[in-house]
C-alpha positions as CSV (number, residue, x, y, z in Angstrom):
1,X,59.3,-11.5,68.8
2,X,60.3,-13.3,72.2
3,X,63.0,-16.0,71.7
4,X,60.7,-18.5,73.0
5,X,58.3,-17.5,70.8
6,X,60.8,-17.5,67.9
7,X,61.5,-21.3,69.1
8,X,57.7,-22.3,68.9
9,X,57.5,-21.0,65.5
10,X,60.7,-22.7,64.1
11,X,59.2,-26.1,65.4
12,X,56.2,-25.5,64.0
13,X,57.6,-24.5,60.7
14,X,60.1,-27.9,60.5
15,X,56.8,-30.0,62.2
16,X,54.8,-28.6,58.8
17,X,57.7,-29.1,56.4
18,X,58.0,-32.6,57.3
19,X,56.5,-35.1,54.6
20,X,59.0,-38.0,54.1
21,X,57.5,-39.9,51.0
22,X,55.6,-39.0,47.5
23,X,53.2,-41.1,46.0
24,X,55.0,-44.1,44.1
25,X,53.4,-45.3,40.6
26,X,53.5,-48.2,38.7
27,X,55.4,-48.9,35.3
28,X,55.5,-52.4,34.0
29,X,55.5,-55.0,37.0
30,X,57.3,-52.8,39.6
31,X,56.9,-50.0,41.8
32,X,58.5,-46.9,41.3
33,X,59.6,-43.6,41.8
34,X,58.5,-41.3,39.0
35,X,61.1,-38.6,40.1
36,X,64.1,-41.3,40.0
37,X,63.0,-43.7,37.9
38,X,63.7,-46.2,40.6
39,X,62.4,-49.4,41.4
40,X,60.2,-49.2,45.0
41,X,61.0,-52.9,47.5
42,X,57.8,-53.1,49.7
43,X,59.5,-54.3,53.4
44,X,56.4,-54.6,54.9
45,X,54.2,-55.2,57.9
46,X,50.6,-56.6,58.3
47,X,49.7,-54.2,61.3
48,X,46.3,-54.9,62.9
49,X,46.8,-54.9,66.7
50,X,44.3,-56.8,68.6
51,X,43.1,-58.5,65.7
52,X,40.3,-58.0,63.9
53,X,38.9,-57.7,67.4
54,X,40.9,-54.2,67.6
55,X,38.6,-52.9,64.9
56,X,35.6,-51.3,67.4
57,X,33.8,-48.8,65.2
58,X,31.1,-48.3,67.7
59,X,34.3,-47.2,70.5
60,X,35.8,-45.0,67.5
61,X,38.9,-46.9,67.7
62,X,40.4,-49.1,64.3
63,X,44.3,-49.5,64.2
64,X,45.1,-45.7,63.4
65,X,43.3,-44.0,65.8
66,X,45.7,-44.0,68.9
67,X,48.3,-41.5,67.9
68,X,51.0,-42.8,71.0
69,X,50.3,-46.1,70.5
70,X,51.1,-45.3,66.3
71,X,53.8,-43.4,67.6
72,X,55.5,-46.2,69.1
73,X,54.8,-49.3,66.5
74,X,56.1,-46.7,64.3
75,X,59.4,-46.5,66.2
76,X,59.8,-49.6,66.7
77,X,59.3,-50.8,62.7
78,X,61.5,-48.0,61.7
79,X,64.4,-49.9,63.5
80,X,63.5,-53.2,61.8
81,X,63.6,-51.5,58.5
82,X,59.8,-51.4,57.2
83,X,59.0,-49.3,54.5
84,X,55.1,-50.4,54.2
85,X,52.1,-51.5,57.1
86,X,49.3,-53.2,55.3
87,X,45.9,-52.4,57.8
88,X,43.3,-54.7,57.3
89,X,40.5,-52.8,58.9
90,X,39.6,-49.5,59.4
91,X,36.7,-47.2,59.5
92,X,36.6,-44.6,57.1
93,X,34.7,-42.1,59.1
94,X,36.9,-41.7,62.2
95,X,40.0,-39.3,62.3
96,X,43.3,-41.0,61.4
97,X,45.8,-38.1,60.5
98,X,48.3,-38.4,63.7
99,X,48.8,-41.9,62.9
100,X,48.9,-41.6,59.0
101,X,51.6,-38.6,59.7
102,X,53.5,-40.8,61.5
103,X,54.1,-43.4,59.4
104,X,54.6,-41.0,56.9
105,X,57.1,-38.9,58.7
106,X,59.1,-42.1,58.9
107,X,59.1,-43.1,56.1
108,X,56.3,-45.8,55.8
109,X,53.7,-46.2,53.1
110,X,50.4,-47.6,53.8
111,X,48.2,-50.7,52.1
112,X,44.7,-50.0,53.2
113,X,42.1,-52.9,52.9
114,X,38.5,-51.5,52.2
115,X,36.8,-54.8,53.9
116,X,36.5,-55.7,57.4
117,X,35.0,-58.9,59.4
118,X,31.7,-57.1,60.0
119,X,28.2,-57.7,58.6
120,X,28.0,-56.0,55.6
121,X,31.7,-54.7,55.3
122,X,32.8,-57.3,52.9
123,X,32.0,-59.3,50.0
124,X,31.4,-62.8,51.5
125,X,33.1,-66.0,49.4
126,X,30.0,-68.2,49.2
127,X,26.8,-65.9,48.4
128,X,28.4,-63.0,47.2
129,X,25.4,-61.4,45.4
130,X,24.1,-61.5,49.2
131,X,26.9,-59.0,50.1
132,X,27.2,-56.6,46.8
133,X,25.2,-54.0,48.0
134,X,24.8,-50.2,47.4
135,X,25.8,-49.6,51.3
136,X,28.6,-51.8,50.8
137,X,30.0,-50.0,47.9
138,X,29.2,-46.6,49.9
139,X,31.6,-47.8,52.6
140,X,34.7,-48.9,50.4
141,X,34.4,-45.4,48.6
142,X,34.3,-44.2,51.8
143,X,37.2,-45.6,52.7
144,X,38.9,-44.1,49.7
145,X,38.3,-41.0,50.7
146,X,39.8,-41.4,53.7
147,X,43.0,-41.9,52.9
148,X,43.3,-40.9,49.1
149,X,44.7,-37.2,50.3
150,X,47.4,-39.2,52.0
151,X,50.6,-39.3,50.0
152,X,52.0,-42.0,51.6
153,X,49.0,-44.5,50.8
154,X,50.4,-47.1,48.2
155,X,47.2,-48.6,47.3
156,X,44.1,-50.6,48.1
157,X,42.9,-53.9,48.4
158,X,39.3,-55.1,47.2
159,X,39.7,-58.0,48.7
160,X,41.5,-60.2,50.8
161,X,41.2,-64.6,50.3
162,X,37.6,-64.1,49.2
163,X,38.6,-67.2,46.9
164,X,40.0,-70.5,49.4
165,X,38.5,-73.3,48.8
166,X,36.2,-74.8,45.3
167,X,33.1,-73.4,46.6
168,X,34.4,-70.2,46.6
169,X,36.6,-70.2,43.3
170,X,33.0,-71.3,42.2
171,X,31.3,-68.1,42.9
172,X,33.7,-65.3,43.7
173,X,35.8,-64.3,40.8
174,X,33.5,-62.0,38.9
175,X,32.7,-60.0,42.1
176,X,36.7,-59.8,42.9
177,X,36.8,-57.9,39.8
178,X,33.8,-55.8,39.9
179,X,34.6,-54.7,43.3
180,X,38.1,-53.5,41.6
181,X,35.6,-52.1,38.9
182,X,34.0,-49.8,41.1
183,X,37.0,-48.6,43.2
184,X,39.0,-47.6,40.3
185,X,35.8,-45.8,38.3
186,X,35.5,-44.0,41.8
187,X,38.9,-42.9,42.3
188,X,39.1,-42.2,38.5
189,X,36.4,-39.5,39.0
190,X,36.7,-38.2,42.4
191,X,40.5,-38.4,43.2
192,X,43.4,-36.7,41.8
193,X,45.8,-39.2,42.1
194,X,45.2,-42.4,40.4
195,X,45.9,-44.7,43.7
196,X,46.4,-48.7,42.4
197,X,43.8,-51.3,43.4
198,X,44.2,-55.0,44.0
199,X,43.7,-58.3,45.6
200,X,45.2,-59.9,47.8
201,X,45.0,-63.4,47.3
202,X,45.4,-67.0,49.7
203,X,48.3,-69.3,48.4
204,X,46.0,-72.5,47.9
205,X,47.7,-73.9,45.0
206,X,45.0,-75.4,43.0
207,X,43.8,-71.6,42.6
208,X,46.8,-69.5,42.9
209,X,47.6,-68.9,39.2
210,X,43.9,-68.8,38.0
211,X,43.7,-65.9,40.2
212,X,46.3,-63.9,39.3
213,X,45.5,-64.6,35.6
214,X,41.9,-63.6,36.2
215,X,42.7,-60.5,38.2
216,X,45.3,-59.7,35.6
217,X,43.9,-60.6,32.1
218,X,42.6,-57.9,30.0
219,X,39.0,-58.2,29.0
220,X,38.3,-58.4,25.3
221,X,42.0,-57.5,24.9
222,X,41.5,-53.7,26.5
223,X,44.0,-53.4,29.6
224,X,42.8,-50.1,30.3
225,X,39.4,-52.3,31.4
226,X,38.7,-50.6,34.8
227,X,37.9,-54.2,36.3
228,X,41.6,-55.2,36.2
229,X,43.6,-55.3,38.9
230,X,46.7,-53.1,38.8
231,X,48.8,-55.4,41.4
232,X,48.9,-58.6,42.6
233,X,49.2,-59.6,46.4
234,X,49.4,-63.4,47.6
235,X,49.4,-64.4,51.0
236,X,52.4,-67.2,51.0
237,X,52.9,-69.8,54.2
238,X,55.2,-72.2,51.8
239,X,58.3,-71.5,53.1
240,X,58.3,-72.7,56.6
241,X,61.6,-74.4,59.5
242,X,65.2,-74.2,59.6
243,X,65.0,-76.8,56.9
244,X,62.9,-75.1,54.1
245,X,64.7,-74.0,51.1
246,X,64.3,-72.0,48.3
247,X,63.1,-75.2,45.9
248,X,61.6,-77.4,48.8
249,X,59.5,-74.5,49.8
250,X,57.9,-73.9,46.4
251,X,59.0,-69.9,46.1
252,X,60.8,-71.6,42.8
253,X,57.7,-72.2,41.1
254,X,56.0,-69.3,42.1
255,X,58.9,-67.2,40.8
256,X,59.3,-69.1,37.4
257,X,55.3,-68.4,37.3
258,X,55.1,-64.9,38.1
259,X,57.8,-63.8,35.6
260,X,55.6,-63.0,33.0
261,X,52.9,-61.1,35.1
262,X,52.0,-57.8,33.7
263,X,51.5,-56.5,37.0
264,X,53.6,-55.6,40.4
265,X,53.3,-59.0,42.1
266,X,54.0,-59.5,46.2
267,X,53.7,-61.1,48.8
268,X,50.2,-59.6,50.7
269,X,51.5,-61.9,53.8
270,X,54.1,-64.5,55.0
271,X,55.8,-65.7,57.4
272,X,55.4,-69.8,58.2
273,X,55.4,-70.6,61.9
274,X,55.1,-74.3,61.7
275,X,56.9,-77.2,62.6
276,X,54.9,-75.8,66.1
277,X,57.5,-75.0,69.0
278,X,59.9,-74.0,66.5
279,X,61.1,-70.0,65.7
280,X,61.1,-69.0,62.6
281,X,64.3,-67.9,60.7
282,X,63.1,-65.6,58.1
283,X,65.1,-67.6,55.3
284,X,62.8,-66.8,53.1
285,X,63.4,-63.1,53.6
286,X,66.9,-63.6,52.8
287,X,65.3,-65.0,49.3
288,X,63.1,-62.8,48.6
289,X,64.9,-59.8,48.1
290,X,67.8,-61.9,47.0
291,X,68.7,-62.2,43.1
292,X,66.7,-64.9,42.4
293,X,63.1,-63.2,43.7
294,X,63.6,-60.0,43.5
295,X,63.5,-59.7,39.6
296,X,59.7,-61.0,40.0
297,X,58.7,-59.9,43.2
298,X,58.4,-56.7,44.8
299,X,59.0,-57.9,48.4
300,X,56.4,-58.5,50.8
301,X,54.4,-57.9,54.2
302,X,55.8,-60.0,56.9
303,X,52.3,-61.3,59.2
304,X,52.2,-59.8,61.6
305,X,53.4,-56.8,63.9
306,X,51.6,-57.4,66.9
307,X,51.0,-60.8,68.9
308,X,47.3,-62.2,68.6
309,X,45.8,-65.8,69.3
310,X,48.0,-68.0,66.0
311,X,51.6,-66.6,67.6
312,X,52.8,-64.5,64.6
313,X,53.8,-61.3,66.4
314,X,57.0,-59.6,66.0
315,X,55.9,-57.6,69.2
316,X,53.8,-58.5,72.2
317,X,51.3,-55.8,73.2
318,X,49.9,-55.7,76.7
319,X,48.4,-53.0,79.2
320,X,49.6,-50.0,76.6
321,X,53.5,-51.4,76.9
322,X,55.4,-53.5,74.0
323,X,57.4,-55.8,74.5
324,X,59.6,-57.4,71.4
325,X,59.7,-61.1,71.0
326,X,61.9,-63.4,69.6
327,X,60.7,-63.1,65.8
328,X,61.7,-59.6,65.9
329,X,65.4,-59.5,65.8
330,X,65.8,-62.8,64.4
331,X,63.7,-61.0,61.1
332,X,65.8,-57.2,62.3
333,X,69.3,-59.5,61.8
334,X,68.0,-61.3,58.5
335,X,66.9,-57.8,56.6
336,X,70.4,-56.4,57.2
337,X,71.8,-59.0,55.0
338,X,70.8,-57.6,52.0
339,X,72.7,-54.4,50.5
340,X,69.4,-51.7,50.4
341,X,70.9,-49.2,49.3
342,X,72.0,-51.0,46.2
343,X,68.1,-52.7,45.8
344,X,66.4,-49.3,46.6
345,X,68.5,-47.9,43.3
346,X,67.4,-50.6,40.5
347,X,65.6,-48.9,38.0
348,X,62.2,-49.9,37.2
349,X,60.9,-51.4,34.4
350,X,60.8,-48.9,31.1
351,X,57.6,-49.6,29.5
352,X,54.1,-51.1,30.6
353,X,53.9,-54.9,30.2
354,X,51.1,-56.2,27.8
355,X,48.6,-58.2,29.6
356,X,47.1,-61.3,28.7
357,X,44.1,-61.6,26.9
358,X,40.8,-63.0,29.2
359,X,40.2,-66.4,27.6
360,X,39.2,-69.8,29.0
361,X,42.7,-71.2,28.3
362,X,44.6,-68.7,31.6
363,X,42.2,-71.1,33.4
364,X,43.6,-74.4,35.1
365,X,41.3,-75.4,37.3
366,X,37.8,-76.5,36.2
367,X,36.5,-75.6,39.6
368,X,37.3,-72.2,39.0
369,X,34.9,-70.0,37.6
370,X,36.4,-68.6,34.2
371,X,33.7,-66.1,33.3
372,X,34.4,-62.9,33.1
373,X,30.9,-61.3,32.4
374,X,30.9,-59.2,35.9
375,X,27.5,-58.5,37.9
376,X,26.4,-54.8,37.3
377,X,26.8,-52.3,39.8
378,X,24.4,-51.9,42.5
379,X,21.9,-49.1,41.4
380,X,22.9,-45.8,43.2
381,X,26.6,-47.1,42.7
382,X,27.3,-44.3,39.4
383,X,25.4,-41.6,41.3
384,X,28.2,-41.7,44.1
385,X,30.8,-41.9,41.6
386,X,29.4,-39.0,39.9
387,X,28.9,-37.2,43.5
388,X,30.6,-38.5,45.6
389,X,29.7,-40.0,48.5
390,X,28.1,-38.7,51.8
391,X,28.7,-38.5,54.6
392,X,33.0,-38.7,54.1
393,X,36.6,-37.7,55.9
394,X,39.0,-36.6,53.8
395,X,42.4,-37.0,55.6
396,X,45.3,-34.9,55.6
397,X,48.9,-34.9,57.1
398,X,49.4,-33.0,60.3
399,X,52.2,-31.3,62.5
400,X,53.5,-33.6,64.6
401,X,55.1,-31.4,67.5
402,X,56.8,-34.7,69.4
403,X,58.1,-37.7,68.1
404,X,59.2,-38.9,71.3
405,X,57.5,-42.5,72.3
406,X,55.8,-42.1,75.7
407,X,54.5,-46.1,75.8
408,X,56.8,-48.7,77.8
409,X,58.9,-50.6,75.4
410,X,60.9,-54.0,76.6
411,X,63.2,-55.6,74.7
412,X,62.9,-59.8,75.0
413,X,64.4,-60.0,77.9
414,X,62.4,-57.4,80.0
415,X,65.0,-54.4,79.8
416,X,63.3,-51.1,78.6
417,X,64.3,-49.4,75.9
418,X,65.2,-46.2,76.7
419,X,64.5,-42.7,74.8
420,X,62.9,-44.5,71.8
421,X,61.7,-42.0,69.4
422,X,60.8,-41.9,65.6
423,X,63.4,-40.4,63.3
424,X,61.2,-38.3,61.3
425,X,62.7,-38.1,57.9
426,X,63.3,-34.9,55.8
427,X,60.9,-34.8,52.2
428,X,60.8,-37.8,50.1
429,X,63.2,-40.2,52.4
430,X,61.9,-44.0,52.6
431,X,62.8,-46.2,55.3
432,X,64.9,-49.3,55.0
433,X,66.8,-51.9,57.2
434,X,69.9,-50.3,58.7
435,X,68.8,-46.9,58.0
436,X,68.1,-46.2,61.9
437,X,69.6,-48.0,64.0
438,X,69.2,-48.6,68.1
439,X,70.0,-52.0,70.3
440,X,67.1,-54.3,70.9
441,X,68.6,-56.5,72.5
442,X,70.4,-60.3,71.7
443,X,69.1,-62.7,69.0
444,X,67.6,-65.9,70.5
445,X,66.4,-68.9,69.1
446,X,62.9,-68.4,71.8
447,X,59.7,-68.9,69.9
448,X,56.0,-67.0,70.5
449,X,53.9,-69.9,71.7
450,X,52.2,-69.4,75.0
451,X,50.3,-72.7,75.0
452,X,51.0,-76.4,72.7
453,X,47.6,-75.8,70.7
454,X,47.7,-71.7,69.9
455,X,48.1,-72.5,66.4
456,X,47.0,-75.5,65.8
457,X,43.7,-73.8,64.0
458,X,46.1,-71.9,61.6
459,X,44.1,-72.8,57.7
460,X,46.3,-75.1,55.0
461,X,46.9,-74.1,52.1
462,X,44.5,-76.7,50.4
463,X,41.8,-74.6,51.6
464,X,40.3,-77.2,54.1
465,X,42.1,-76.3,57.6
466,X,43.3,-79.6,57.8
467,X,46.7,-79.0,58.4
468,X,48.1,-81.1,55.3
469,X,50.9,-80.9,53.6
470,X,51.1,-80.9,49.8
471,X,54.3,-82.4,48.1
472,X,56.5,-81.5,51.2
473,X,55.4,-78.0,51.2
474,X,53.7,-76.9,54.7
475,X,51.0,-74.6,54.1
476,X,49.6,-72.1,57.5
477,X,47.7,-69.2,55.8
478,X,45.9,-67.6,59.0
479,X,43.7,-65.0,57.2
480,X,41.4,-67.2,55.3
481,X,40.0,-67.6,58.7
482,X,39.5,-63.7,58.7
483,X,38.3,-63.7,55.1
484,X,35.5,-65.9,56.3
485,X,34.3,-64.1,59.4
486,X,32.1,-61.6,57.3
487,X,30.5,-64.5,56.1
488,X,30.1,-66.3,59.2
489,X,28.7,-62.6,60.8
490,X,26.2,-62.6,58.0
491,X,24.6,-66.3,58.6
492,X,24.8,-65.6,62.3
493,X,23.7,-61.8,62.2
């Protein structure tokens, strides 16, 4: 054989051998590995560049579908330390195996969402029976499919703030759960590995709990009751300024509440950027995988990677080049406080926590809608779980030959970053802060805003956009805007 063909086939053979994570489980509230017995700390990412405007099924183009553009994010969260990327919307039938293999090869699980903002992709939060439809259902099996070969997907959401106001906690819950229903019968029967399903839910306080009870409860006492969620995701805007602490915040209460839940609870999103004009610190990250958190929660997703119109980004894309802003290495400089290696080697919980029992008393709220007698599944729903559905994609990991990034990256000041590439870890490694490490320039105190009144549509926390705050706790959730764009398409349709 020629040398250089000798060469070619070594590179192929390390390209192939490449897959960096195994499929985590779940024991008890945590994640974990089954191999190690250790507990998993989701350092995440919402990743949805371009908003939910970047999600153009009719151009064949969602999130994962431009492999240099993956290729870069990729390097560029690797060096901040993220371990998960939660995509909010993706279509199920186009390919995404550069992308997945990516994130996989550094280290990166996935958090797929099964909804997305368009007519007929979501369940809505006001007329839900409207939305639970056999071609629905078709499209969130599909999207199982999609990404159930992938060993790096961590699990899937059924929903994201479907419940935010009273109307909606009037209506919603029992489809929440029947959604859940069908995802897990479906992936019971037509996938080998046994991929968690949840919710991920808006902080609005009068609801929060009743949610997570009602997602978590088991019904007539049977946990294994397919409709129950297996984790528990809450979108948390509490914590926000220099000021905020761990009690004037609120992440007190929601620690002392979560204690006793019988599923892995985290945070879906956070990340306050209010008092306006003001950068956030990311003291709250500091918290939450400090001593008094991290016993309850297992980490969270900070919102979001990529700059859109509310001025979360970590990273402003424009014209196919990046450029990091100020959030980015102020939240880069705030992970590495925390000793990883030391959190990535607790071990998990030993044994399964019982679940509560489904009874009128887990319910608060009278506005919420404690019943837990779930619509039936739309008619042809058990002949695709039975089938399978048609048409599908079934991904799978693929050779990467290059991990060089190719994209313009700029640090905050407008230097490039020079021979950026992803470190593509040998089998089962996980990423985490410190583990690779390159300069990205000086921490400043700049903020994100491009304009006075970017943000000023960002949704409270008391579900009415009003901007209030309750008891000295700011609350800026900006998804329950997303969460109501399917139903907005719908009426508008």
């Amino acid at each position: 054989m020629h040398p250089s063909q000798i060469q070619t086939a070594l590179a192929a053979l390390a390209a192939t051998a490449v897959s960096a994570v195994k499929p985590l489980a779940i024991r008890g509230n945590n994640f974990y590995d089954p191999a190690t017995g250790n507990k998993f700390e989701i350092v995440g990412v919402g990743y949805q560049p371009g908003g939910s405007a970047g999600y153009k099924p009719a151009e064949n183009k969602d999130p994962l579908t431009d492999a240099d553009a993956c290729l870069r994010d990729a390097a560029l969260m690797q060096i901040l330390g993220i371990n998960t990327v939660r995509v909010y919307n993706v279509d199920p039938y186009l390919d995404h195996d550069k992308c997945v293999s990516i994130f996989n090869a550094a280290g990166m699980y996935m958090v797929i969402d099964v909804n997305s903002p368009l007519p007929g992709e979501a369940i809505t939060s006001y007329h839900p029976w409207e939305s639970y439809y056999g071609a629905y259902v078709n499209r969130t099996f599909a999207v199982v499919e999609a990404f159930a070969n992938y060993p790096n997907t961590l699990l899937f959401f059924s929903g994201n703030e479907i419940i935010n106001d009273i109307p909606s906690a009037n209506v919603t819950p029992p489809y929440i759960r029947a959604v859940t229903r069908d995802l897990k019968n479906y992936i019971k029967s037509n996938v080998k590995r046994q991929i968690p399903v949840g919710y991920s839910a808006a902080d609005v306080r009068d609801f929060t709990y009743d949610t997570w009870n009602y997602c978590q409860c088991a019904i007539e006492g049977e946990k294994d009751n397919m409709s129950r969620g297996d984790v528990y995701g809450l979108n948390s805007y509490s914590w926000c300024g220099i000021d905020a602490t761990y009690k004037t915040s609120s992440y007190d209460q929601l620690t002392e509440k979560f204690t006793s839940s019988s599923v892995p609870v985290f945070f879906s999103e956070y990340g306050c950027n209010q008092p306006l004009g003001e950068p956030r610190y990311w003291n709250e990250t500091v918290a939450l995988y400090g001593p008094d958190m991290n016993p309850v929660f297992s980490g969270g997703l900070v919102y979001e990677y990529s700059e859109e119109d509310k001025d979360y980004g970590l990273v402003n894309l424009k014209n196919g080049s990046a450029q990091l802003l100020g959030d980015y290495n102020r939240l880069k400089n705030k992970l590495l406080k925390t000793d990883w290696k030391t959190l990535m080697s607790q071990k998990a919980a030993t044994k399964d926590i019982p679940p509560p029992k489904c009874e009128q008393k887990l319910i608060s709220s009278d506005n919420f809608y404690a019943n837990w007698t779930l619509p039936p599944p739309p008619d042809n729903t058990q002949e695709m779980i039975d089938k399978g559905v048609t048409p599908k994609r079934n991904g799978k990991l693929v050779d990467i030959s290059d991990y060089t990034v190719t994209l313009k990256v700029l640090d905050e000041s407008g230097s490039e970053i020079k021979n950026l590439k992803v470190t593509a870890f040998s089998n089962d490694e996980v990423n985490y802060p410190g583990k690779v490490t390159i300069d990205t320039g000086k921490e400043t105190s700049s903020t994100n805003s491009n304009n006075s009144t970017s943000s000023t549509n960002s949704t409270s926390g008391d579900g009415k956009g009003n901007g209030k705050k309750n008891n000295g706790v700011a609350f800026a959730a900006p998804m329950i805007l997303a969460a109501a764009l399917p139903a907005l398409a719908m009426v508008f349709a």
